[in-house]
Each structure stands twice: as structure tokens, then as C-alpha cells.
N, C-alpha and C positions, 0 to 999 in steps of 0.2 A: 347483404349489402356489399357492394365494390369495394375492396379495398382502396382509401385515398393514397395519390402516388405517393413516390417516394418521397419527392422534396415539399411535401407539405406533412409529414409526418410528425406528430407532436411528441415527446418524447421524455416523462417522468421519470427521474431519479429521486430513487429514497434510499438518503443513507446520512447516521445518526449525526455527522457530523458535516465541516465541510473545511476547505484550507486557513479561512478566516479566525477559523476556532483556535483560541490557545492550545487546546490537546491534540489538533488534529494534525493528521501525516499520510504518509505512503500513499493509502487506500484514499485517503480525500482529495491529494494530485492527480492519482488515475480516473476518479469519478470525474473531477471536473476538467482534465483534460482530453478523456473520452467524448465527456458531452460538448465540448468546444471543436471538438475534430466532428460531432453530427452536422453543429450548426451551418461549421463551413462548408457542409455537402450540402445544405438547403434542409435539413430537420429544424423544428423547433425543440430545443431542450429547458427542461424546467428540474431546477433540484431541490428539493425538499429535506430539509433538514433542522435540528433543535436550535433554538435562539441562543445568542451567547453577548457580550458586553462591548465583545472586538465587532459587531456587525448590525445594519441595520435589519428590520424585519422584512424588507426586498428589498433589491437591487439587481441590475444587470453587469454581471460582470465585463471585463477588456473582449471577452470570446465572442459574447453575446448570451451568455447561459443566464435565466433567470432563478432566484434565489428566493426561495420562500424560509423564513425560519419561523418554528410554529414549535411550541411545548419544549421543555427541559429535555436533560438528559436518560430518564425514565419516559416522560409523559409521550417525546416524539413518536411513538409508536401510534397509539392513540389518536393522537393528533393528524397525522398521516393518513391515516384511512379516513377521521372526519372530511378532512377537506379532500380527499377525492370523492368521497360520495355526495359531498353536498357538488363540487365539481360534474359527478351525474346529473346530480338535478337542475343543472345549468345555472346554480348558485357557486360563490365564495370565491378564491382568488384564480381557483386554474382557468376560468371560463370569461375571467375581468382584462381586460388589455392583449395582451399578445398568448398564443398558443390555441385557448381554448379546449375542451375535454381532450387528456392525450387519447393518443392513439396505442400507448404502450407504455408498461412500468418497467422498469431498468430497479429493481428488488436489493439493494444488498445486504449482505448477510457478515455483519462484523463483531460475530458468535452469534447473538440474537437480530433474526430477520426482522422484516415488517409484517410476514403473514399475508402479504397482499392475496395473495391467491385464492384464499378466501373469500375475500371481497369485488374484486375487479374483475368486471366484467370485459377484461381488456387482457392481450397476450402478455402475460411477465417471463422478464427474464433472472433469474435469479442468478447476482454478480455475491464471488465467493472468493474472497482471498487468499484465506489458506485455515485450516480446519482449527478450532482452539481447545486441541483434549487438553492439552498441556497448560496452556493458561488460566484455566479455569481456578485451578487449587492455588495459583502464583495470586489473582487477583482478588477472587474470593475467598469467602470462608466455605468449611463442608460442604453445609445446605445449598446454600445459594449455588456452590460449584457442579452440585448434582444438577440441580434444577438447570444452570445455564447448562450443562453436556448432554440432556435430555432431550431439550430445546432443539440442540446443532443436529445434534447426531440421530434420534429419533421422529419427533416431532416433523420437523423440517424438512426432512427427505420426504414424508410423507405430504406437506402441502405443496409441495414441489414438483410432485411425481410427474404431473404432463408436462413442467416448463422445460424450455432451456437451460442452462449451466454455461456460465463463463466464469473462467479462472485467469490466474495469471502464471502457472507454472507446470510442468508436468506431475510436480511435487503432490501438488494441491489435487490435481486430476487423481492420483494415484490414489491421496487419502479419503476424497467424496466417494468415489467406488466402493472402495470396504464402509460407507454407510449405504450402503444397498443403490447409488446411484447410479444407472447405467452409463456406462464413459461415452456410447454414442452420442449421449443430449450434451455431455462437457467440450465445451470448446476453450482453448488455450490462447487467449492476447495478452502477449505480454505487456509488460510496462514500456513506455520510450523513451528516450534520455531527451529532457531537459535541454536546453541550451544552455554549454558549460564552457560559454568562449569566456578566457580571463585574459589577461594583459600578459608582459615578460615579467609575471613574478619569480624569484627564485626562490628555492628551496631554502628553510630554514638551515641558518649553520651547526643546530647541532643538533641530535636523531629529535623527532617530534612526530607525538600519535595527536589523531583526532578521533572522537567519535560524534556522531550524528544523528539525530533520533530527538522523540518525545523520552523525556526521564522518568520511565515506568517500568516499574519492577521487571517486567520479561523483558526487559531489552538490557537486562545484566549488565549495566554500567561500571557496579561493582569489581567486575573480572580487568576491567580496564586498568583501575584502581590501583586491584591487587598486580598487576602487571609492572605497574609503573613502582610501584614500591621493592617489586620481585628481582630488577633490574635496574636500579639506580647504583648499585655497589660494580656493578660493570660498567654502565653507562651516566656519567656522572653529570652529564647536560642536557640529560633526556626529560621534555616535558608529557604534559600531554593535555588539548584542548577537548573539551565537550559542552558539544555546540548545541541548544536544545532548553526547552523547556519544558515545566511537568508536574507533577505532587510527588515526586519522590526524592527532589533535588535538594533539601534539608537532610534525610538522610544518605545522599553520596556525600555531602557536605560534609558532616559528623565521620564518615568513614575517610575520608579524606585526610582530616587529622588524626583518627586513631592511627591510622599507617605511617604518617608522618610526610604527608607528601607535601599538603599544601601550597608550598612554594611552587611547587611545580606543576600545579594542577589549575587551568581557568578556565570557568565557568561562565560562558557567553551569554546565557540566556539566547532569548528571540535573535536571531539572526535574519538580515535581508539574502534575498536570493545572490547579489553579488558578493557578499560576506563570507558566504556558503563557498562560492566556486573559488573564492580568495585563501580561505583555511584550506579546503580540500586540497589545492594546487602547489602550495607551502611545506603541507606534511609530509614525509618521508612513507608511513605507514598508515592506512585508516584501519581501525578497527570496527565490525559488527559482532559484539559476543550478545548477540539476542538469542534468545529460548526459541523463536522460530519465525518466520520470515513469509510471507506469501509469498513474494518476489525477490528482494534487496535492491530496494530503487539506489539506494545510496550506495553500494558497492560499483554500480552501475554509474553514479556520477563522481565519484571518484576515480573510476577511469578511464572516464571522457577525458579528465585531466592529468593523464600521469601515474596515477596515485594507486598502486597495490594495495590487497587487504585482505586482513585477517578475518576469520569467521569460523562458526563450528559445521561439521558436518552433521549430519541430518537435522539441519535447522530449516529444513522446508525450500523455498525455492531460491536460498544463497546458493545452494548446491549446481544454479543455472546464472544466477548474474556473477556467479563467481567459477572460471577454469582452474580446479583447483592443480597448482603444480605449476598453470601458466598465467594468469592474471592477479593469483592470489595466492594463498595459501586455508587448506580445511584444517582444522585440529580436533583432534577424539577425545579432547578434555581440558579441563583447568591448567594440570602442569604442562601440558600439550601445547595448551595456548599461547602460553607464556613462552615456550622454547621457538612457537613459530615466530612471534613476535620477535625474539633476538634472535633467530637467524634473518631474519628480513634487516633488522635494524644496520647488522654489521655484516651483511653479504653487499655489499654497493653495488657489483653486476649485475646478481641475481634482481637486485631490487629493481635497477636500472632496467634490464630485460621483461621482468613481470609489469612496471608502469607501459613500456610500449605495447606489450599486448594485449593489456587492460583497454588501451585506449582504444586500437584495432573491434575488441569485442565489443565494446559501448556504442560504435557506430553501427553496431546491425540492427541495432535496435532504435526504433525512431517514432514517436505519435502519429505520421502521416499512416506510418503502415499500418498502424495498431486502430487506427479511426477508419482506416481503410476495412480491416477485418470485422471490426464491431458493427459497425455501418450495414456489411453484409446479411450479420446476426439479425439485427433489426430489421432489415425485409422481410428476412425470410420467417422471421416472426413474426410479425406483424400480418402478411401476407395467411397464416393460420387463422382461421378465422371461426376455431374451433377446436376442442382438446382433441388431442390426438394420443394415443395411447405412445407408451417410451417403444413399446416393439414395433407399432409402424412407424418412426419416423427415422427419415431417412438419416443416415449416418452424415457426423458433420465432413465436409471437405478437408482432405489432409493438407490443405495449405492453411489452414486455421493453426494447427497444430503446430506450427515452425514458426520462427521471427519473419 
């Protein structure tokens, strides 16, 4: 059969959550702003993901992406493959109003995939953020932490063997390789930045961190915390915002007062997008002390506006939104961190010099390019109309692999 053209290409995303979700972050911005940058080339996109309270069980989002939500936070998996197979048999929602049967699944993998491959008789791509050996024992217990590393790291390379691979980092590229994935099939699109225009806000008067993020144990809030308590007997006006919501925010809460910061520490919850670029543009310093990072969208939107940032080294692809030494600073540990933090707080050049070139690097990075490069992925997948073993296919183009 012919492949149908481009711009009538239909174009499923499964991935467990989506921006609407109170949990969700990073990876549900790039999903749904990757499939708003298909729309606008003429694809149909549809994303499928778990139902939650903040959202109805369809809608069409501002982009034009259509939203199915279907099964919990366990069950989506399940759920996911039902309704594309009943979608084969030209029953149930993909085949109802706009799209009809895709043409191709856009797979993600945020530790535990969907397994499509299995199932679909359609090209997948499998989108992969960034690998989670480390999270595993942070979020589960033992068992379950074996079970999900088994999952990523064995299992998955194996249902995956003939698709594609898209990452968002060289980071990420580096680590699917040592699971046996040929780096050929991995292609690199990065995140884009946001639009971070804000007004003439000025800098707060006296030193002020933010951090950003869902409030979940890997994303080590805590080190913020411990920061701000580390440094208050030097810096006696120093707060620190964390912007963000989560199930761990009772206990930053409780650690909060054990340090004795409280006064100085507030907690935003949910924040609007102009809220975001109004703290980000304010602060003096952001901080990412996460366990690991696919990308660091938010190191990235913080210096759309100004804003330098702290973060650890080998935390995954911070080690790319962030030049460390010129947009940021990496630290090789806890007291590390802390030392980065007050040289940044009470260096005023330094700081002043690292916000210009943050800003400089936030613009190479942009969703037109990143829809541009994905867009490509999708043809030329799509365009397969048949497994092809990983030794014949051709190598991806090295402009994939750059901003």
C-alpha cells in the first residue's frame, strides 16, 4: 500500500500523562508541543494518555492536538492498546471525528513504555527522555525497583529493536547505547524554549533562589532547603521560592521547619505560565538539584530570562541546557553545591556575565526547529512500511543531532 502523504499523516502519542495533569512536567510540554509543531505542518496528532480531575476525557487543545484520557495511572497502558486495536477494527474514539486509524505511534518511554510494538501494526517511534537506573530505588521499593529496571533496560530494548529512538540529549543517547541500543536508530531533538517574554520586572533586593519542578523525591528539593539554611548566617535576606506541585510537598514542608527556615521559604504550589517567567526573571539564582534530568527544560527557561543556575553534574542532559562555567554553574556534590550557590549569590559580575549568556544559549533552542526535526523522523518512519533490521537502516542525519 502507498504510503499516505505527508500532510494527511495521523499521528499517535502515548504517553502516561499530559500538561493538564497535576503531576505532570518536562516530558508532557515536549510531547504536546512536539505534536502541535506536527499539526502545524498538516499531520493529524492525537495523544493518549491517563484521565485525571484537572481534565475532560477529550478535548482539542489551543495547537489543535487531540486528547483522549482513558484508564488511571497503572491501567493507561492497558487502556492504550485497547483502544488502538479496537481503532484497527475501525471501532472506538481514534476512527470517531477527526484523525482516523493513525498512521504512526510516537511510543513514550517514562521508565515503563507502552509496549506498542507489540501490538501495532503501524511504525513506532519510541520517544525516551532520559534512562531511570537511578530513580528506580528513589521512587520504589526493592521489588518493584527491579521489576521497573528490567522493564527499561532489558525488556524494552528488545521490543524496540527495529523502531526508531528519539531523545532529547546526547546524555540520554549515550545511556540507551549501553542498553544494547544501536545509536544509529537514536536521534537527538531537543527541548525548545517556551516563550519567556516578561515585562521590566526587576530583580529582587535581596539574594533570592527559585526552584521549579514537580515536588518529587528525584528532583531533591531538599538540597535547596539544606542550601538556604547553609547560608543564611552569611546572607541574612536570602529567601528561596519553590514553584511547583507534587506528593512530596508535606514532607519539604516538615524539613523546612526542622532547619528553621520557614520564614524564608514559599511555597507557590500550581503556578500559571506568566507566574513562571515572573519568579524565574526576579531571582538572582535558580536552582535544579535533581537526581537526573533528560533535558532541563527549566534551566533553559530561566535563561531565556536572565537567570543563571545551579545544578549537579552528571545529572543527565543539565550537562547541555546548562554551559557549565558560562550560563551556570555544575557542582560534584552536596557541599559543592552549596559553595556554588554562594559564589553565584555574592559574585554580582560573575552572576551578571553568566545571566547574559544563559540568555544568548536559550535562544538556539526553539520548537519551530525541534518540530522541524521530528516532522522529518515521522516520514521517514512512516515512509517504512516494514521492519527493517537496526544494521540496515540507514544512519540518522547529523543535523538531527545538533540544535
Amino acid at each position: 500500500m502507498e504510503a499516505p502523504p505527508a500532510a494527511t499523516r495521523h499521528v499517535l502519542f502515548l504517553n502516561w500523562r499530559d500538561t493538564r495533569n497535576p503531576e505532570g512536567g518536562g516530558s508532557e510540554v515536549y510531547v504536546e508541543r512536539i505534536a502541535g509543531e506536527l499539526v502545524r505542518r498538516g499531520h493529524r496528532a492525537t495523544l493518549l494518555c491517563a484521565t485525571h480531575s484537572a481534565g475532560p476525557a477529550e478535548e482539542i487543545t489551543a495547537a489543535g492536538v487531540r486528547v483522549l484520557r482513558r484508564g488511571g495511572r497503572h491501567t493507561v497502558y492497558l487502556r492504550a492498546a485497547l483502544v488502538y486495536l479496537a481503532g484497527a477494527l475501525g471501532l472506538g474514539p481514534l476512527t470517531r471525528r477527526r484523525g482516523g486509524r493513525p498512521d504512526l505511534i510516537v511510543d513514550v518511554g517514562n521508565g515503563l513504555p507502552f509496549l506498542s510494538a507489540l501490538y501495532a501494526r503501524r511504525p513506532v517511534i519510541a520517544l525516551v527522555h532520559h534512562v531511570h537506573r537511578e530513580q528506580w530505588p528513589v521512587v520504589l521499593g526493592r521489588w518493584l525497583a527491579g521489576f521497573g529496571w528490567w522493564v527499561e533496560s532489558w525488556l524494552a530494548p528488545r521490543v524496540y529493536r527495529h523502531c526508531q529512538y528519539v531523545t532529547v540529549s546526547a546524555a540520554t543517547r549515550r545511556e540507551l547505547a549501553t542498553l544494547g541500543i544501536d545509536p544509529s536508530r537514536i536521534a537527538i531533538v531537543h527541548n525548545g524554549t517556551p516563550d519567556m517574554t516578561v515585562g521590566p520586572v526587576p530583580r529582587t533586593p535581596q539574594p533570592s533562589l527559585v526552584v521549579l519542578g514537580r515536588l518529587v523525591p528525584h528532583k531533591q528539593v531538599e538540597l535547596a532547603l539544606h542550601a538556604v539554611a547553609g547560608l543564611t548566617g552569611e546572607l541574612p535576606g536570602l529567601t528561596l521560592v519553590v514553584a511547583g506541585q507534587g506528593w512530596w510537598e508535606p514532607q519539604l514542608r516538615q524539613l523546612a521547619e526542622e532547619l528553621g527556615v520557614t520564614d524564608r521559604v514559599r511555597f507557590t504550589g500550581f503556578i500559571s505560565d506568566a507566574e513562571k517567567r515572573e519568579l524565574l526573571a526576579t531571582a538572582w539564582v535558580a536552582l535544579t538539584p535533581s537526581l537526573k534530568e533528560g533535558w532541563g527544560l527549566t534551566i533553559v527557561e530561566a535563561g531565556a530570562v536572565g537567570t543563571p543556575t545551579v545544578a549537579f553534574r552528571g545529572a543527565g542532559g543539565v550537562e547541555e541546557a546548562l554551559v557549565d562555567g558560562e550560563t551556570g554553574l555544575l557542582a560534584d556534590g552536596v557541599d559543592d553545591f552549596v559553595a556554588k550557590v554562594r559564589l553565584l549569590l555574592t559574585d554580582d559580575a560573575r552572576r551578571t556575565a553568566m545571566g547574559t549568556a544563559a540568555r544568548a544559549h536559550a535562544a538556539r533552542f526553539t520548537w519551530p526547529i525541534s518540530g522541524e526535526k521530528f516532522a522529518a523522523l515521522v516520514t521517514r518512519a512512516a515512509n517504512v512500511r516494514s521492519v527493517v533490521p537496526a544494521e540496515q537502516m540507514e544512519p540518522v542525519e547529523p543535523s538531527y543531532l545538533v540544535p
